[in-house]
Steps between C-alpha positions, in 0.01 A plus 500: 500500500609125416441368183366145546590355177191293370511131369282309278543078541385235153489199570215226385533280819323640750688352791836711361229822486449466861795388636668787314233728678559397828875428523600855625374825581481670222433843603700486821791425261434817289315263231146522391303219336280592311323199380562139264411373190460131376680551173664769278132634324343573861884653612496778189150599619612529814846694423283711288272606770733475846885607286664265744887574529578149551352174379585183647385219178506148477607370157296218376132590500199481273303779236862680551802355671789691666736556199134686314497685849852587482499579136254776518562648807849576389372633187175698671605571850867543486469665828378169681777310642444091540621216617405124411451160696604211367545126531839330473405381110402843410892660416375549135219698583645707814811555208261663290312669781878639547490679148155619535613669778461312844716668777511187739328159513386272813495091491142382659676221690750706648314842547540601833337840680859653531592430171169636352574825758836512360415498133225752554757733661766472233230591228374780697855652538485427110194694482614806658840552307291468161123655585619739758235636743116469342346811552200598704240558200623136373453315805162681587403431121551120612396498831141625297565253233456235745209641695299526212541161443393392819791497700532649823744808543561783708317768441612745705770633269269483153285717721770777569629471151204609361434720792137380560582531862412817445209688556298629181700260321336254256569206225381359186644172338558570102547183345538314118572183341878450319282247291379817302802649441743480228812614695495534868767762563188743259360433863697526778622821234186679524410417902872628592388820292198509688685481854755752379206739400346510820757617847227459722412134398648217652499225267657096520468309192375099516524206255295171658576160326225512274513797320392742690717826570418832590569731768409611844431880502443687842449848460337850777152474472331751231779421283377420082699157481232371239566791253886480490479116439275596191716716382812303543321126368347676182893520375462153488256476212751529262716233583344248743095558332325193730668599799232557739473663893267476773514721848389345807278735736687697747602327880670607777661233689788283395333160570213585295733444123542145498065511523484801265745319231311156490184729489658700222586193308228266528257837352765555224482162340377590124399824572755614231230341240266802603783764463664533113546873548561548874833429637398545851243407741367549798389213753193686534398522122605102502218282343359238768407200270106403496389133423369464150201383370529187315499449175188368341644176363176284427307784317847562306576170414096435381556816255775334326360131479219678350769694288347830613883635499321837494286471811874317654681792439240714599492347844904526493491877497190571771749227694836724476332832463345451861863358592726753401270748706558323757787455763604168373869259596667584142615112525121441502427721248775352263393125542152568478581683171715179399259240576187663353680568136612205483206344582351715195771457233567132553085489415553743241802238352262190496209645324721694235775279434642624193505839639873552626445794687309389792801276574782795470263769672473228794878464526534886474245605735645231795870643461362817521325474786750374656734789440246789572612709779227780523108505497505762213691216278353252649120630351639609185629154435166351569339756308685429253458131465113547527504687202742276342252191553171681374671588155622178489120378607364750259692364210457161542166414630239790420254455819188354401172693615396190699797506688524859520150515663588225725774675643313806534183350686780328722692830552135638638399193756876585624476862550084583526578570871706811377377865271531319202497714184501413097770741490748273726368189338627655140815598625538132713432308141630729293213600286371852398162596727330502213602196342445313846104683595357373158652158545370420807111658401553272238659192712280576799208645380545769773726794624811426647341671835194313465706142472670652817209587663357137421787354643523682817125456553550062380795504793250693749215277485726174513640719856094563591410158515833304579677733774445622817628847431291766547380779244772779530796183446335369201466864391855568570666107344307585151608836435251752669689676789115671554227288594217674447649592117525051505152469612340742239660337189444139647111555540495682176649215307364213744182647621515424783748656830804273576320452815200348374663347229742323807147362641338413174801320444632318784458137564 
């Protein structure tokens, strides 16, 4: 089989980029090219992800100029051979291109498409004398580099590599992040243990430009591929402890990975916050992100104007308790967590200024947050900086009864729709049951239930005589899910029925 040896072309002008492209035939001449860049940063991305074994560079550019290029390739990729084009001015530069390495360099005003041929040629020849013949694995590992990033290749021989022209034969993509590993050869360590394991497994091992690496595994139906990676990516716990797996759902037919990998990837993003203890996971057992409920910002921010910090933070945790239930974007989770604390601490700041702590427990909590990889840590931080604030609270400004009732009658005209108990209410404020029945008999001059009652009964007659719902909704929006239960109490206490009450009443 000929090796087309496969060239990468920088240059910022965008007339060289093209005229480059266009003055011979690449692959007819046993040359591939495989793209361009408009500068050095946008090459190493692309020499990353494509491992060109030529690049043809410009030297003066912007963000990172040729000699950058030259520098790093030599020290990164010494298996990439270049050459450079150059002005007339430019000997310094195309001197020092020289010692970073440059096998050859082209004038622009003289470049012809023979001489460009016959430089090409005499670094290919240069090639084969120092890399030899590439392998098949390493040139089907790039040929897949390159179609998972959107490039079109032949598929024909991934597809008899991993013998999924096969009947009964099926594949699953396995794939990771480098950005959560420590070292990268604890890796490609444990996956080559994993392909060594396993004689009936055909495996080829990817790295994409951003990050992403993993490997192709095509294996006889029936066969337990899931329980040998396990196995094999639990050694890594010791060594590389955020490294983190998913498994894409089995397919059958090579055109279907480059859908399966984007798939893969797009349901992976985060889902690593979910997992402290499990190394690997399935597509299937995969999270699918629900929109969140907004935060209640105007009934938050009216707590702590009227310095009810209490009924604040109490609102804070129904807020994240509901959240962390949920299927939330971790990103969303994070800033939500950011924005609301702050919100709460900078208050906290202005009405206690000589109180230092607020100010160091705000700087804490946002570097925190922004470090927290897992949902377990992630509550127990905020858990912990709840209670931090209510001793603080507790020490500094003993809640007044007035206030303290306040929040409590405001905590009911939020929540009346729901079983409301005294017991929740203690545990909410933080009072003994005891402590909080006699205080509001005292406050109230009636039961917590009957104050309930009242209020559901207050918000039903307002819905009587100012809606248009009809008996079993205004039975259901203030707390009764049973209708005739609603109607009994409301002509006890009323006495009257809501419906006569609704006539009575109405203008």
């Amino acid at each position: 089989m000929t090796i087309l040896r496969t060239v990468l072309v920088v240059d910022d002008e965008a007339t060289i980029r093209d005229g480059l492209k266009h003055m011979i035939r690449w692959e007819q001449e046993g040359f591939r090219l495989l793209g361009d860049a408009a500068n050095g940063q946008e090459a190493l991305a692309l020499i990353h992800e494509l491992n060109p074994d030529i690049v043809i560079t410009d030297l003066k550019m912007p963000q990172m100029d040729g000699l950058q290029l030259t520098t790093i390739i030599q020290q990164q990729y010494p298996e990439v051979h270049f050459l450079v084009l150059s002005s007339y001015d430019d000997f310094q530069y195309v001197s020092q291109s020289f010692r970073n390495g440059a096998v050859d360099y082209l004038l622009k005003p003289t470049l012809t498409p023979t001489l460009l041929l016959k430089t090409l040629h005499n670094i290919s020849q240069k090639l084969s004398h120092t890399k030899g013949s590439v392998t098949e694995e390493t040139q089907l590992q790039e040929s897949l580099n390159r179609y998972l990033a959107g490039y079109e290749e032949p598929l024909t021989p991934l597809a008899d590599y991993l013998a999924l022209d096969q009947p009964q034969q099926q594949a699953q993509i396995l794939t990771t992040n480098f950005s959560g590993f420590r070292a990268n050869d604890q890796l490609l360590h444990a996956l080559t243990e994993f392909t060594q394991s396993q004689p009936q497994v055909k495996t080829l091992f990817f790295q994409t430009s951003n990050k992403d690496a993993g490997l192709v595994i095509s294996y006889p139906e029936g066969t337990d591929v899931y329980s040998s990676l396990k196995e094999t990516l639990e050694q890594l716990r010791f060594t590389e402890p955020d490294a983190f797996f998913t498994l894409s759902v089995p397919f059958r037919k090579i055109e279907q990975l480059r859908d399966h990998f984007v798939t893969l990837k797009a349901k992976s993003q985060g889902q690593s916050f979910f997992y402290k203890r499990q190394r690997l996971v399935p597509e299937q057992e995969l999270f699918l992100y629900i929109e969140s409920d907004r935060f209640d910002t105007k009934k938050f921010l009216r707590a702590l104007l009227d310095n009810n910090f209490l009924l604040g933070i109490t609102r804070i945790e129904e807020y994240f308790n509901d959240m962390i239930l949920s299927n939330v974007d971790p990103t969303f989770l994070k800033q939500q967590a950011s924005s609301i604390f702050y919100t709460l601490l900078s208050r906290l700041e202005e009405e206690f200024p000589t109180a230092p702590r607020f100010s160091r427990l705000k700087a804490e909590f946002l570097h925190a947050i922004g470090h927290v990889q897992y949902l377990e840590d992630f509550s127990d931080l905020l858990l912990a900086t709840i209670d931090d604030i209510r001793q603080q609270l507790t020490t500094l400004s003993p809640l007044d009864e007035d206030d303290l009732l306040v929040a409590i009658q405001r905590f009911i005209q939020d929540n009346y729709t729901k079983s409301l108990s005294l017991s929740e209410l203690a545990e909410t404020f933080h009072f003994s049951y005891t402590y909080l029945s006699a205080f509001l008999s005292a406050k109230l001059k009636m039961s917590f239930s009957e104050y309930v009652k009242k209020t559901r009964l207050d918000k039903a007659k307002e819905l009587l005589t100012q809606s248009d719902l009809n008996l079993s909704e205004i039975s259901e929006a203030v707390g009764y899910s049973d209708i005739s239960y609603f109607s009994r109490i409301f002509k006890k206490e009323c006495q009257v029925t809501p419906s006569k009450y609704r006539r009575l009443n109405q203008l």
